[in-house]
RODO-723040 format. One record per residue (C-alpha): residue in three letters; y, z, x. Coordinates in steps of 0.25 Angstrom, whole numbers. Layout:
BEGIN
+--------+-------+-------+-------+
| residu |     v |     w |     u |
+--------+-------+-------+-------+
|    ALA |     Y |     Z |     X |
...
+--------+-------+-------+-------+
This chain:
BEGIN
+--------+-------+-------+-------+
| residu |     v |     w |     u |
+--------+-------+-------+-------+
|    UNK |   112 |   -68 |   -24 |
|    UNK |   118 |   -53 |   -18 |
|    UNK |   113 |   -44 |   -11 |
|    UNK |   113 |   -30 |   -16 |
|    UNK |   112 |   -18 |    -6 |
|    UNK |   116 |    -4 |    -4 |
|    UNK |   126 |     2 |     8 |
|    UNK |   116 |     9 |    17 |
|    UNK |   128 |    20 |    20 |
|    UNK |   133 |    21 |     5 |
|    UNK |   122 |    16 |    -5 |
|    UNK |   134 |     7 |    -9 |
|    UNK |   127 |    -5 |   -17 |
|    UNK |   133 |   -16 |    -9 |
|    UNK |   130 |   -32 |   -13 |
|    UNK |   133 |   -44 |    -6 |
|    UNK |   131 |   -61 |    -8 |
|    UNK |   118 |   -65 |    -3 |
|    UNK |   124 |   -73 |     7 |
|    UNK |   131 |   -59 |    16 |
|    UNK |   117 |   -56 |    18 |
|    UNK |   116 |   -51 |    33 |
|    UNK |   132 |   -49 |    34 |
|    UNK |   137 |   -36 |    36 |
|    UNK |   147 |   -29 |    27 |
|    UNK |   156 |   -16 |    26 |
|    UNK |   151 |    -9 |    13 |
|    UNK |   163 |    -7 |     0 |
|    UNK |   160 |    10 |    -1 |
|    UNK |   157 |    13 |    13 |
|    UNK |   161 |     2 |    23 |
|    UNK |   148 |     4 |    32 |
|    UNK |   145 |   -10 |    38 |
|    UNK |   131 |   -17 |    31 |
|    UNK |   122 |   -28 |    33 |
|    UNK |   120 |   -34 |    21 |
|    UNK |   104 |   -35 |    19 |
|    UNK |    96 |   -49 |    16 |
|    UNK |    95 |   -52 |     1 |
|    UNK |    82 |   -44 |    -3 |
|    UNK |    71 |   -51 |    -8 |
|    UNK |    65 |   -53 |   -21 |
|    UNK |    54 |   -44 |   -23 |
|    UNK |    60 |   -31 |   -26 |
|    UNK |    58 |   -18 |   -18 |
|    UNK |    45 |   -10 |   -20 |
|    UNK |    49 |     3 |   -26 |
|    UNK |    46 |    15 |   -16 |
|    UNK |    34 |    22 |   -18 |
|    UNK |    31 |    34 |   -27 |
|    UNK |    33 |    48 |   -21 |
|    UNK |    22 |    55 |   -16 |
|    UNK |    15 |    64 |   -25 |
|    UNK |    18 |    79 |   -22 |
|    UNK |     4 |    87 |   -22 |
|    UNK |     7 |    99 |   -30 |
|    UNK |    -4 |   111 |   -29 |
|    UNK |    -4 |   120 |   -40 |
|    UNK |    -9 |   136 |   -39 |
|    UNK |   -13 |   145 |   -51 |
|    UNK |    -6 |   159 |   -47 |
|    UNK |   -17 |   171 |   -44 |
|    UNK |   -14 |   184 |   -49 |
|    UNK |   -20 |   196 |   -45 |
|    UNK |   -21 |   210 |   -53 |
|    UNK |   -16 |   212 |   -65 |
|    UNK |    -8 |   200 |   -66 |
|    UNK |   -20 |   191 |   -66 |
|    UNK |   -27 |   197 |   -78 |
|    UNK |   -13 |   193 |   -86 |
|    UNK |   -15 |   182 |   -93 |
|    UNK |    -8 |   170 |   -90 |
|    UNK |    -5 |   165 |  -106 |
|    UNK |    -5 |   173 |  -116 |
|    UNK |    -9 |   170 |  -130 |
|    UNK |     2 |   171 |  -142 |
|    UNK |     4 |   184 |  -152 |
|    UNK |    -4 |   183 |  -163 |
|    UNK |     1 |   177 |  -175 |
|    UNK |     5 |   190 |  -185 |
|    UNK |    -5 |   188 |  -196 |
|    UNK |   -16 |   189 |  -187 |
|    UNK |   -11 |   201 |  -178 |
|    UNK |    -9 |   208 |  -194 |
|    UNK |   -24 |   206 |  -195 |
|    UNK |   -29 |   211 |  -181 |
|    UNK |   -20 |   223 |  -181 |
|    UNK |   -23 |   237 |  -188 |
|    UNK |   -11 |   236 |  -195 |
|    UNK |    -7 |   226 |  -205 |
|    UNK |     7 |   217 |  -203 |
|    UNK |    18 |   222 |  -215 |
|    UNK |    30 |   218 |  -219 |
|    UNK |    41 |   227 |  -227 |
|    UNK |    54 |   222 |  -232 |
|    UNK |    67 |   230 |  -235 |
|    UNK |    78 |   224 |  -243 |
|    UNK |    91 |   231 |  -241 |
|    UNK |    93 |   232 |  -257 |
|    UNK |    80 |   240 |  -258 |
|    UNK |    87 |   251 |  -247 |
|    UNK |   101 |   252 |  -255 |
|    UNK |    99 |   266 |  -262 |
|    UNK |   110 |   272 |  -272 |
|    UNK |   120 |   262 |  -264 |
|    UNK |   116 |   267 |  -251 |
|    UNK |   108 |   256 |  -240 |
|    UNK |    96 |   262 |  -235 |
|    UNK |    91 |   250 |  -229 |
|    UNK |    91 |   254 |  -215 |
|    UNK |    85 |   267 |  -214 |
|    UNK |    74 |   262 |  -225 |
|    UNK |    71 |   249 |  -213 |
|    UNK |    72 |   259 |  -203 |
|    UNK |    64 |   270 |  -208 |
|    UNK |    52 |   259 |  -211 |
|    UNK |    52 |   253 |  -196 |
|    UNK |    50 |   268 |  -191 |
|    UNK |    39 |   270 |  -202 |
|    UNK |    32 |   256 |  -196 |
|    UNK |    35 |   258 |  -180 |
|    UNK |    43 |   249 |  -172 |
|    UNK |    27 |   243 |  -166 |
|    UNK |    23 |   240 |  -180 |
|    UNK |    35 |   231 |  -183 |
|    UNK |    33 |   216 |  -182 |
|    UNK |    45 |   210 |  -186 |
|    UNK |    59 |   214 |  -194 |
|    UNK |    64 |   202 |  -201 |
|    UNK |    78 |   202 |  -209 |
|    UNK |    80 |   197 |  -221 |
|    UNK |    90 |   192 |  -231 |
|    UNK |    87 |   190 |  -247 |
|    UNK |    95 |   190 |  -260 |
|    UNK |    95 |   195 |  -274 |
|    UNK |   100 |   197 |  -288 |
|    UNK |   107 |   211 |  -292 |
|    UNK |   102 |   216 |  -304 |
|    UNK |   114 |   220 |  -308 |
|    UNK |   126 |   209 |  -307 |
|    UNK |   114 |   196 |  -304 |
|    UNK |   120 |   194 |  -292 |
|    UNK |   114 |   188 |  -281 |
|    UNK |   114 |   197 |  -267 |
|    UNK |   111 |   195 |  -251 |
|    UNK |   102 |   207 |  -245 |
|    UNK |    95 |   208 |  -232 |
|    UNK |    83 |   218 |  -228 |
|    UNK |    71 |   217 |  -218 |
|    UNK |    58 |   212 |  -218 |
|    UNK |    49 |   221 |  -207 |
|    UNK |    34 |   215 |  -202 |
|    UNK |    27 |   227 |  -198 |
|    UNK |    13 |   231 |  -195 |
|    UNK |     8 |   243 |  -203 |
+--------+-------+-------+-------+
């Protein structure tokens, strides 16, 4: 049976014949002279013991003033239907489709979107969505890409 060890200087894993057991030997990486240890016995090592538990001591932070009436969470928007039926003012929604603004060849589109959102109020708009649809020319059938906006306002 060999005896397995480790270099005290180097870690170097180091194993010798059961019978060089006491004799001294130069180690291979290091060349510090070692006593090669007894063979060990059967029962295997006790693994060390656990590391000491660290006390932890928490604190809740104290605020003074103003800063203490704050709250600490607070609660999410509420949802859009239910804001639309505690609110004064009703939740609308208008639509523009360029076609609709194209007069005798001309595309009013802009100023007529843009005159509406000063009619509404920039604090009375909820949201400004794109959108992108197709339709059929009277005319030559054909089948056309447009684009306009769809405006969620409170009025």
């Amino acid at each position: 049976m060999d005896i397995s060890f480790k270099c005290p200087t180097c870690d170097q894993e180091l194993e010798v014949d059961a019978s060089g057991a006491g004799s001294t030997i130069a180690c291979p990486s290091c060349a510090t002279v070692i006593t090669v240890p007894g063979p060990a016995s059967e029962t295997p090592e006790k693994p060390p013991p656990p590391p000491a538990k660290a006390e932890k001591h928490f604190s809740v932070p104290v605020r003074d003033g103003a800063a203490a009436a704050e709250p600490l969470i607070q609660k999410p928007n509420k949802p859009l239907d239910i804001a639309a039926k505690e609110d004064d003012k009703m939740v609308r929604i208008k639509t523009f489709k360029r076609s609709d603004c194209v007069e005798v060849g001309k595309d009013r589109f802009d100023e007529i979107v843009s005159a509406f959102l000063a009619r509404v109020g920039q604090p009375n708009i909820v949201s400004i969505n794109p959108i992108s649809y197709s339709y059929v020319e009277l005319g030559s059938h054909a089948i056309l890409a447009d684009y306009g906006v769809t405006i969620v306002f409170r009025g």
